[in-house]
C-alpha positions in Angstrom: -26.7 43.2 -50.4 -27.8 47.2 -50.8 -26.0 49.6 -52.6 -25.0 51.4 -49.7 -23.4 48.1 -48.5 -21.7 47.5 -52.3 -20.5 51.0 -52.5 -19.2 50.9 -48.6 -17.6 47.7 -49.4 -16.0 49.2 -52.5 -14.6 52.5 -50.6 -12.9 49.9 -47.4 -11.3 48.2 -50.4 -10.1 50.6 -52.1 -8.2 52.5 -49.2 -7.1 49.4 -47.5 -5.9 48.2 -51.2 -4.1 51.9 -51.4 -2.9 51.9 -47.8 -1.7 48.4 -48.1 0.3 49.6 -51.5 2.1 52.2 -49.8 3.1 49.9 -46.8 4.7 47.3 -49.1 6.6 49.4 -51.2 5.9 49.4 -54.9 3.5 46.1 -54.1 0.6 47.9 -55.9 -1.7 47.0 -58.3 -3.3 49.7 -60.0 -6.8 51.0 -58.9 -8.7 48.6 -59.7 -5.8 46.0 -58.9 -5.9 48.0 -55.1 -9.9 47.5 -54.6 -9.8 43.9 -55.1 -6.3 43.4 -52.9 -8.5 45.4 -50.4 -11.5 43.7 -50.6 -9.8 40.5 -50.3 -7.7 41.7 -47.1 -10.8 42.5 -45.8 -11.9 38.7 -46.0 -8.2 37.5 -44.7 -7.5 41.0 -42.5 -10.9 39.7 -40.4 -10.3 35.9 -40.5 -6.9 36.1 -38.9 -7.9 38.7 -36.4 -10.8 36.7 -35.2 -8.1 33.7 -35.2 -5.9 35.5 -33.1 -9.0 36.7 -30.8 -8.3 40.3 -31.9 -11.3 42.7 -32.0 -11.1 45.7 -33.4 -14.6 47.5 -32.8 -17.4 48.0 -35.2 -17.5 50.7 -37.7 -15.8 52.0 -41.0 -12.2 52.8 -39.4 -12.4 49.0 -37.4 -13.2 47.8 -40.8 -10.3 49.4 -42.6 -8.0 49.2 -40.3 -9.0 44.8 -40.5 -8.2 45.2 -44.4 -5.2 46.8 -44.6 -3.9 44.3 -42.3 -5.7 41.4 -44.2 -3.8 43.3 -47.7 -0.6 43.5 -46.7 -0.6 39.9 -45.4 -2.0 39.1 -48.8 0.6 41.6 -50.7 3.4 39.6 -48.6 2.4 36.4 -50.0 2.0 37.4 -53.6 5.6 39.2 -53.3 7.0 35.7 -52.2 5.1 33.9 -54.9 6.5 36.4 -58.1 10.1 35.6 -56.6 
């Protein structure tokens, strides 16, 4: 992996993991606590779209868009595990 590919990776995480935030209500984690959500909704945001047979195009919005979906399902189940 390039730099360019690290530091892309890093800026999709850290919106999806700030986008996410905002969706769920007080769900956040920080910034650094937001990049890794993001980064890790990236990872579930494409696994259950491909599941589902959803494709969302190639590109940095497709690939946003695929984590913030991925962190908010994430940001769910965290918010039903604290309870």
């Amino acid at each position: 992996m390039g730099i360019e590919s690290l530091i892309v990776l890093l800026i999709v995480g850290l919106i999806a993991g700030w986008l996410a935030g905002q969706i769920m209500k007080g769900a956040g984690f920080g910034l650094v606590g937001n990049i890794i959500v993001g980064i890790v909704g990236a990872f579930i945001g494409t696994f259950v779209l491909n599941a589902l047979g959803v494709t969302l195009g190639g590109g940095i919005i497709g690939a946003i868009i695929s984590a913030v979906i991925g962190a908010v399902i994430l940001l769910f189940i965290v918010g039903l595990v604290k309870r």
